[in-house]
N, C-alpha and C positions, 0 to 999 in steps of 0.2 A: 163434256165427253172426253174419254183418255182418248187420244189422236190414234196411237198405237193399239189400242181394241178398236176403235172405229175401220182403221187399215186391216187386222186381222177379220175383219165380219165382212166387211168388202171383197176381200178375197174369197172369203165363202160364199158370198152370194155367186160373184162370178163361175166358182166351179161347180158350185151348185146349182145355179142356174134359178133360185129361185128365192124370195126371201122366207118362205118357211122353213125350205130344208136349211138355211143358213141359223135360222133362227135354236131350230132342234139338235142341231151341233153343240150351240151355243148355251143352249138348255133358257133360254128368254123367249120373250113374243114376237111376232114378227113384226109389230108394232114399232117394239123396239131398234130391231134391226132397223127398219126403217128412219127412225132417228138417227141411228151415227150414220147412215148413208148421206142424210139431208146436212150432217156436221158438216162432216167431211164438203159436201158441196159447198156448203157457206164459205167454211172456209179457204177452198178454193175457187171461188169465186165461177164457177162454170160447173153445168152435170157428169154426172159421171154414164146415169143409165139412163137408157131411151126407155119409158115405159106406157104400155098402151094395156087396155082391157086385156085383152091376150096374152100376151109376152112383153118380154124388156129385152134390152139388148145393150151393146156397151158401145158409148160415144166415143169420138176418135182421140177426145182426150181420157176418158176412160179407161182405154187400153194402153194408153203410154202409161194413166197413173196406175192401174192394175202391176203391169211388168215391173216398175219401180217398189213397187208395194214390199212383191215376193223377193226382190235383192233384199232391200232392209229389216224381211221379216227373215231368212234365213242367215240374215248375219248376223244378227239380234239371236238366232237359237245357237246358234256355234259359240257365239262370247258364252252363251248362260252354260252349254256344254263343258267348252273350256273349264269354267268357274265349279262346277260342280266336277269335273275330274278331279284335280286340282286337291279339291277336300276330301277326296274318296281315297282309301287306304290301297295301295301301291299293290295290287296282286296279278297273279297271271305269269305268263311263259313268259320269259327273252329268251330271243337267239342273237346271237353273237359271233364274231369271226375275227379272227386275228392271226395276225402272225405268230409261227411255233416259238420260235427263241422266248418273243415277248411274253405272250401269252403263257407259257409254262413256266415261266421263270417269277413272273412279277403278278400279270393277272389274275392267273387261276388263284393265287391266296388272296387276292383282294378282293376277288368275287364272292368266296366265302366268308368273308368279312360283312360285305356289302349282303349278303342272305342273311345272317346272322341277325341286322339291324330289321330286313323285314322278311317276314318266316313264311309270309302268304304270296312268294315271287318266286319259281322257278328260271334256271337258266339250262340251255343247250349251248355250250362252247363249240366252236369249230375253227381246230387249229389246221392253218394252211399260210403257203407263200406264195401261193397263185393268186392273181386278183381277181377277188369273189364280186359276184353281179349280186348286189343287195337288194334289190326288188325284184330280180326272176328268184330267185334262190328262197326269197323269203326271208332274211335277217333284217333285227331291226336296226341293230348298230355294227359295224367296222371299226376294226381301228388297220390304218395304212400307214405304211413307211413309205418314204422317197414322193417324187412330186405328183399332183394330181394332176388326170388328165378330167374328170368327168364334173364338169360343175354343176349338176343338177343336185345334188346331194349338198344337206350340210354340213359344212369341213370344220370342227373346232380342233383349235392346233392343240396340241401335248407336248413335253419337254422334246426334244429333235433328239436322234435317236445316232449317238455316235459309236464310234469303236475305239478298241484299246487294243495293242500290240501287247503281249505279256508272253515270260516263260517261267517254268517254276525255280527257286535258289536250286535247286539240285543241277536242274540242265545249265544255269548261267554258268557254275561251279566247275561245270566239266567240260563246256564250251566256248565259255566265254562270252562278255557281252559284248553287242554290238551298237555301234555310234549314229553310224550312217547307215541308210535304206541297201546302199553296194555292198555292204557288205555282211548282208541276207545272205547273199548267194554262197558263203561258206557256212550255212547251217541249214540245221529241219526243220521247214517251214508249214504247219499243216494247215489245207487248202480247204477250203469250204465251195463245195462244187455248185451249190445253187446261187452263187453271185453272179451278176451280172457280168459278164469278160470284160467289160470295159472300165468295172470297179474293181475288180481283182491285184488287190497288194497297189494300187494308184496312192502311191504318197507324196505327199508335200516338201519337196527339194529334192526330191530322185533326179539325180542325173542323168541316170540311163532309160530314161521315157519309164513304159510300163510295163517295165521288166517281169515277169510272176517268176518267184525266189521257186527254186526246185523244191519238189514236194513228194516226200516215198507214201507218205500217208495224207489222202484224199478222202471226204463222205461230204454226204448232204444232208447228215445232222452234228448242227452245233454242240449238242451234248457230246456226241463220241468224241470230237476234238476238242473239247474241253477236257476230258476224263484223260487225253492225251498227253496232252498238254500238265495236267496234273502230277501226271505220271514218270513227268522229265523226261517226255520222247523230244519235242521240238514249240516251234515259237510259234504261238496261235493270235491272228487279229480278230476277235469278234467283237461283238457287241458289247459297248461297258454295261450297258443292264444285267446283260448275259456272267459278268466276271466281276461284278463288283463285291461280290459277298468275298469271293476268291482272294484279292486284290488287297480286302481290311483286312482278312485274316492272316495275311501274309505269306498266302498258299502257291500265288503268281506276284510278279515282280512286272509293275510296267516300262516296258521298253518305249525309245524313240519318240517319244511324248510329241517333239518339236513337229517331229513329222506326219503327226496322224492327219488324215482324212479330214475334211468337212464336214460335219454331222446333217445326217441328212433330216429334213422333216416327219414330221411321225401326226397325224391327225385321228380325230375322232371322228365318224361320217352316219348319218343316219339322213334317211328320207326328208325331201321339204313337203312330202303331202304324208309324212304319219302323224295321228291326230298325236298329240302329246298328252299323255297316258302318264298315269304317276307313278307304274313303275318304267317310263323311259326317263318321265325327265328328274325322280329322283334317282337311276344310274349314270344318267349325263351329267350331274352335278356331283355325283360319286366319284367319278372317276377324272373329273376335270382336275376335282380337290387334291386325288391322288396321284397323278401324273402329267397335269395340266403343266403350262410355264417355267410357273412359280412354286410349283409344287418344291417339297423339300425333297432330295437325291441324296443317297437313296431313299425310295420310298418309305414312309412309316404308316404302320396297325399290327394288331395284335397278331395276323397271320404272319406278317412280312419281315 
């Protein structure tokens, strides 16, 4: 007798409650059923069902082997789930949520990239720098900067997500450049109002603690002080993701290199109870490739 059809019939009789209806589930006799009940005994060396003219009922060992049964039977249907995901072609929605800078700068072309390879996968972007609650909200994947707080999620790390101090030749030309963090304070510094006060202009060998360089031109998005920045108004720190394209073109000029910032972590975050679906975990291995470690910087495909 296969042990594991024996255990599956056993089960059915238990919720069944009878060996016919266990038998008609089964599409065999109850004969039969009766057989892998009597295996299963043998080879457990004690009964399972108390049974009399009347009714059966289940022995004390019975019910401990019944409970044990339905663990190894429903972990046996999740591996075969798993396995049959897995082979099944990648479709359906994602949502997604990430940071603006990142997300529109590097993501959104890598995503159409990543659609391109499979055409049967929608996605829903949602660009934010607030931090999104991934299971109320409903997304399947994150991507977050700076450190976690929430370990119920799974975090795979991505390149760490540093900054660059840059101005363009026109403004160095008229301004002049600068050596040391002190002496910010004689130029136009533009401010990125959604940092955190405590990382605002924080450089490495500042000797006046953490000073923030005066600022005529303030916003809360990195694009406009980029376009500022471009423009030869004054000297912008963003994100190298954010100015790398900038930076090879020769459009900005990096400043102060010695003293930038510690780059902070940058992670990829999806649920530990989503089933893993082939379009989640061929986008988790999409995106690991393209921004993961190791990845090459800047990023390359055909969008980017």
């Amino acid at each position: 007798m296969d042990k594991l059809r024996s255990m599956e019939i056993f089960v059915a009789v238990v919720d069944a409650g009878s060996f016919t209806a266990a038998a008609e589930r089964f599409e065999i006799s109850p004969v039969m059923v009766g057989k892998h009940i009597r295996a299963l005994e043998q080879r457990l060396g004690a009964a399972l069902l108390s049974r009399t003219t009347r009714r059966q009922s289940l022995t004390e060992i019975g019910r401990q082997y019944a409970e044990q049964c339905r663990l190894i039977l429903a972990q046996i249907q999740s591996a075969e789930s798993v396995a049959e995901a897995m082979r099944a072609v990648p479709r359906g929605r994602l949502k997604i949520t990430a940071p603006v800078s990142f997300g529109a700068e590097w993501l959104s072309p890598a995503l159409t990239e990543y659609l391109d390879l499979y055409p049967e996968v929608s996605v829903d972007l949602n660009l934010s720098d607030r931090v999104v609650d991934l299971v109320d909200e409903g997304f399947d994947i994150g991507l977050r900067i700076g450190t976690l707080q929430d370990s119920s999620m799974v975090a795979r790390p991505l390149r760490p997500y540093g900054v660059v101090i840059c101005a363009a030749p026109e403004y160095l030309a008229q301004r002049g450049t600068p050596h040391t963090p002190e002496e910010l304070v004689q130029h136009e510094c533009l401010d990125f109002l959604n940092w955190n006060p405590q990382a605002r202009w924080r450089l490495r060998g500042q000797k006046n603690g953490n000073a923030v360089p005066p600022s005529r031109f303030r916003s809360n998005n990195s694009q406009s002080l980029r376009m500022a920045a471009l423009s030869g108004f004054g000297i912008i720190m963003q994100a190298d993701l954010m100015l790398a394209r900038d930076i090879a073109a020769g459009r900005l000029v990096p400043l102060l290199q010695e003293h930038i910032p510690q780059p902070r972590p940058m992670h990829l975050l999806y649920s530990r109870d989503r089933q893993p679906t082939p379009k989640l975990t061929t986008l988790i291995d999409f995106l690991l490739e393209r921004f993961g470690p190791s990845a090459p910087w800047p990023p390359t495909g055909p969008h980017l």
